[in-house]
TORZA-586707 format. One record per residue (C-alpha): z, y, x; chain. Coordinates in steps of 0.5 Angstrom, whole numbers. Layout:
N
     pz     py     px  fivex
      Z      Y      X      A
...
// end
This chain:
193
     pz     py     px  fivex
      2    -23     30      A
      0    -18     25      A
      1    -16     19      A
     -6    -17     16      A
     -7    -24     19      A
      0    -26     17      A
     -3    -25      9      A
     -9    -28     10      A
     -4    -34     12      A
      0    -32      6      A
     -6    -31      0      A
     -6    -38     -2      A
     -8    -37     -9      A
    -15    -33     -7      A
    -18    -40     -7      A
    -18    -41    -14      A
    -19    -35    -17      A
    -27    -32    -17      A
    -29    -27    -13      A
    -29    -19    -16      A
    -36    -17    -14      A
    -36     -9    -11      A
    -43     -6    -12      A
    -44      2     -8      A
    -51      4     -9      A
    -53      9     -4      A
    -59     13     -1      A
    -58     10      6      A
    -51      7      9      A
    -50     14     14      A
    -47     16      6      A
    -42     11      7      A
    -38     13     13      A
    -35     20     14      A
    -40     24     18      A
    -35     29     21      A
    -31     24     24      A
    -34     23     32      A
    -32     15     33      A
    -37     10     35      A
    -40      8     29      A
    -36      2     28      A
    -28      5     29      A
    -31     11     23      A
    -28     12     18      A
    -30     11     11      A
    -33     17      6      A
    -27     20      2      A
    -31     19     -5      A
    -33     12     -2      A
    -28     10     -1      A
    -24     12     -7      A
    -30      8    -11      A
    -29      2     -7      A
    -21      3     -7      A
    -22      3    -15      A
    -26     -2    -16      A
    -22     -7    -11      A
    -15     -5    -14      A
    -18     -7    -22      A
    -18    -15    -19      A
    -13    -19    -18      A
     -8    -19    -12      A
    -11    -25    -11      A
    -18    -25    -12      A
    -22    -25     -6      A
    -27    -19     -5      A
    -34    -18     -5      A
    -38    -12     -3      A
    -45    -11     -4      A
    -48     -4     -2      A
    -55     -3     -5      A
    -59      3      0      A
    -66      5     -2      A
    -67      8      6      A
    -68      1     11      A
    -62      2     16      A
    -63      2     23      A
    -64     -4     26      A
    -57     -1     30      A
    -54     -1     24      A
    -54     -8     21      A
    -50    -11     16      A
    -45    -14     21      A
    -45     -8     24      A
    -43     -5     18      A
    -38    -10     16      A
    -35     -9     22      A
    -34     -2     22      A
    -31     -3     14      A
    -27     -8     17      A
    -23     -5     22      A
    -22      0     18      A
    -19     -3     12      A
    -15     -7     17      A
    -12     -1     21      A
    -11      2     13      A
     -7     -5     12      A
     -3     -4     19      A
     -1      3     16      A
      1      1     10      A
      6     -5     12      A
      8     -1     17      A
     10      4     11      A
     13     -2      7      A
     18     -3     14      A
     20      4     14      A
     22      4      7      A
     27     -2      7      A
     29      1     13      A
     31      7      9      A
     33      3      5      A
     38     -1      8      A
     41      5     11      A
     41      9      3      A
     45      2      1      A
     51      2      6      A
     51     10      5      A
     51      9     -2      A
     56      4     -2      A
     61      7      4      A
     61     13     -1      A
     62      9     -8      A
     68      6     -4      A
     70     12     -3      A
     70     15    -10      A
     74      9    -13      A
     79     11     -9      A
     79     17     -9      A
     79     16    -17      A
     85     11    -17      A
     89     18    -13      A
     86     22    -17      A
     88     18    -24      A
     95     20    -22      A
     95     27    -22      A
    100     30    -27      A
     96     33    -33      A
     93     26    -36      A
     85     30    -39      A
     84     33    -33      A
     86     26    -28      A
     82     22    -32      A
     76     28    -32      A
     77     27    -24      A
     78     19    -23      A
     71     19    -29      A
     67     24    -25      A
     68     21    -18      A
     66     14    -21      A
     60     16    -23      A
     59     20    -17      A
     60     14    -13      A
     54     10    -18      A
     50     16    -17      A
     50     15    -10      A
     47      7    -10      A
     40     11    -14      A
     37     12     -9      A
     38      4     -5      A
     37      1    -12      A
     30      5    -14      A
     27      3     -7      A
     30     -5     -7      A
     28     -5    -15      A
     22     -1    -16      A
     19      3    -10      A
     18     -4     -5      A
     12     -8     -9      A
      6     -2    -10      A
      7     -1     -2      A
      6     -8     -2      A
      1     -9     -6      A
     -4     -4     -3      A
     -2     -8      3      A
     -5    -14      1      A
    -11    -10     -3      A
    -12     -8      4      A
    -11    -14      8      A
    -16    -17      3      A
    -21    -12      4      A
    -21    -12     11      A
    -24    -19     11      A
    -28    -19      4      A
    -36    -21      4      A
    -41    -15      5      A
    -48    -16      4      A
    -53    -10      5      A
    -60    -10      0      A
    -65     -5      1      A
    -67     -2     -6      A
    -74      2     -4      A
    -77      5    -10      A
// end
């Protein structure tokens, strides 16, 4: 199973909180996809500042709050290019965005996992060491040694309490951003002047 369908599974809560509503207002759909990117219309990716605008807005609700994009065109779209059609391709696009994130967010623990038995090898390696060097023969410069490996060893457990504390939750979050966008309500209304 992957890991937008596992969260689809897992956010519960989008049930009882009401729907953040997006709104884009273009001069026609083409503007919401990249036009140097030569996939079929459906695998392309988005425009730069299109998505970054739509990223905004989404990431302003609630994590659990269910999305809702309304694209505003003065120009018809071609019949080709419907709005399940244009759902699709901004579907698929935010899937693959939420797979590369989760993806992302494993790499990260596995990183961290690793930094953590590093860490944790060389922090053992300091207490002794600093239990060695407390016996050396001058007493300030025993305790400046012993002092100084211990604290080289906390050091070195930085780097695995940053990720396990701190680095883990925004990949996370923009996951579930993602996911949640990969499955929001698109509707498409023609705006003619």
């Amino acid at each position: 199973m992957n890991f937008v369908k596992m969260l689809i599974r897992l956010d519960r809560r989008s049930r009882r909180l009401p729907v953040g509503s997006i709104r884009v207002r273009l001069r026609d759909v083409n503007q919401l996809f990249n036009s140097m990117d030569p996939s079929p219309f459906e695998e392309k990716d988005l425009d730069a500042d299109a998505e970054a605008f739509v990223e905004s807005w989404a990431f302003e609700y609630p994590s659990g709050a269910p999305l809702a994009l309304e694209i505003i065109v003065e120009q018809a779209p071609p019949p080709e290019k419907d709005v399940e059609f244009i759902s699709e391709a901004i579907h698929n696009f935010y899937e693959h965005k939420a797979d590369i994130k989760w993806r992302e967010l494993k790499q990260l623990l596995r990183e961290g996992r690793t930094s953590f038995f590093v860490g944790l090898f060389f922090l053992g390696f300091c207490f002794f060491a600093s239990q060695f060097l407390g016996h050396v023969g001058n007493e300030t410069l025993a305790r400046f040694l012993a002092e100084g490996m211990l604290i080289a060893g906390w050091v070195s457990m930085w780097k695995p309490m940053q990720t396990f504390l701190y680095d883990w939750w925004p990949v996370l979050r923009k996951a579930r951003v993602y996911a949640k966008m990969s499955r929001m309500r698109i509707t498409l209304k023609v705006n003619i002047h």
